[in-house]
C-alpha positions as CSV (number, residue, x, y, z in Angstrom):
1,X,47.3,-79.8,-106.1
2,X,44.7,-80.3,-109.1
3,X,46.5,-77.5,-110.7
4,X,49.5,-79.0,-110.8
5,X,47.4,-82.5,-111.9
6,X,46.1,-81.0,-114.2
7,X,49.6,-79.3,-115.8
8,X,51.3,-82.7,-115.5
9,X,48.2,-84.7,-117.3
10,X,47.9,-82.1,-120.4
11,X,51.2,-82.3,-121.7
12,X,51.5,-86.2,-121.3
13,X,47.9,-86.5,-122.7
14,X,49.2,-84.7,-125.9
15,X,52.9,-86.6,-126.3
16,X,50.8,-89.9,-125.3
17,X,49.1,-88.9,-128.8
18,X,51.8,-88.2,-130.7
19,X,54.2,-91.1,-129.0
20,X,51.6,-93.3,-130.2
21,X,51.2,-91.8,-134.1
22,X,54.6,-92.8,-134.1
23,X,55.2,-96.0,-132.9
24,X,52.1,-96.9,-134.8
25,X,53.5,-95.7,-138.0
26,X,56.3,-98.3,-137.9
27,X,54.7,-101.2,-136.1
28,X,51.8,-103.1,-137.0
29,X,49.5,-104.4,-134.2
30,X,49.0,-107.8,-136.2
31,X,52.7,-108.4,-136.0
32,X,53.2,-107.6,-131.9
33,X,53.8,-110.9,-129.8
34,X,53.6,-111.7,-126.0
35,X,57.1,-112.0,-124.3
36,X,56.4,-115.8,-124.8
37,X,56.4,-115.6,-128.8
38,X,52.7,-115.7,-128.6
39,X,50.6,-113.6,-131.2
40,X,48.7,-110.8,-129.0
41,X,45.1,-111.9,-130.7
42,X,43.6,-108.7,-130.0
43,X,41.6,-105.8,-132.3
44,X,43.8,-103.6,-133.7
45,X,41.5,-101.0,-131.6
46,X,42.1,-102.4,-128.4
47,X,46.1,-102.6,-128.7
48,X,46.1,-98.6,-130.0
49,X,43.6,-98.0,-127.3
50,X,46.3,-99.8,-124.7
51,X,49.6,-98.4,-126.0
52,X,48.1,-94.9,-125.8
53,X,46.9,-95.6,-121.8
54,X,50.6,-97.3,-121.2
55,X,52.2,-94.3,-122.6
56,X,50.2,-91.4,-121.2
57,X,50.5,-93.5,-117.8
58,X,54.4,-93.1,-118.3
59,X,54.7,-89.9,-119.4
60,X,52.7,-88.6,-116.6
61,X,54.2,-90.4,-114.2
62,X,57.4,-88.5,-115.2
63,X,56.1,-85.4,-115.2
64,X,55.0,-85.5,-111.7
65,X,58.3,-86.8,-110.6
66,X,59.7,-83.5,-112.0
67,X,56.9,-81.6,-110.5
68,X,57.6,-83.0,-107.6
69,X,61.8,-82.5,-107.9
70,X,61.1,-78.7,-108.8
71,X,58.8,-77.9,-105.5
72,X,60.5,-76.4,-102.5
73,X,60.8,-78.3,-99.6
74,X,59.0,-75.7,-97.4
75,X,55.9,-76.5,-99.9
76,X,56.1,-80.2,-99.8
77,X,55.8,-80.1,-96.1
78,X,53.0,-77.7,-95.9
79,X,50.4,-80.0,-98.3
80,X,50.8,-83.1,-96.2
């Protein structure tokens, strides 16, 4: 189980990085807005450190749903 953690986590860690290099490089933090309209007044800091969280959280999150599509059904029922 951490093995297969730890192969989903990786790979999302690194595309979280570069996912984030280039949304960045065509968005500006100062110019992102709330649904509302409102102006996110945050550090530019804190809004790279929270896109790069939301997308590793996504991308991970897809990776185990294909981790978990690709296992046999034999070892699905044997790890719970």
């Amino acid at each position: 189980m951490v093995r297969v953690a730890l192969q989903t986590l990786w790979p999302a860690f690194l595309m979280a990085g570069v996912l984030e290099m280039l949304v960045f490089a065509l968005v500006d933090p100062s110019d992102l807005h709330w649904l509302g309209g409102a102006p996110i007044n945050a550090p530019r800091q804190t809004l790279y450190t929270l896109a790069f969280f939301a997308f590793w959280a996504v991308i991970a999150v897809a990776g185990a749903i294909t981790a978990l599509l690709l296992c046999r059904g034999d070892e699905t029922d044997r790890s719970s």
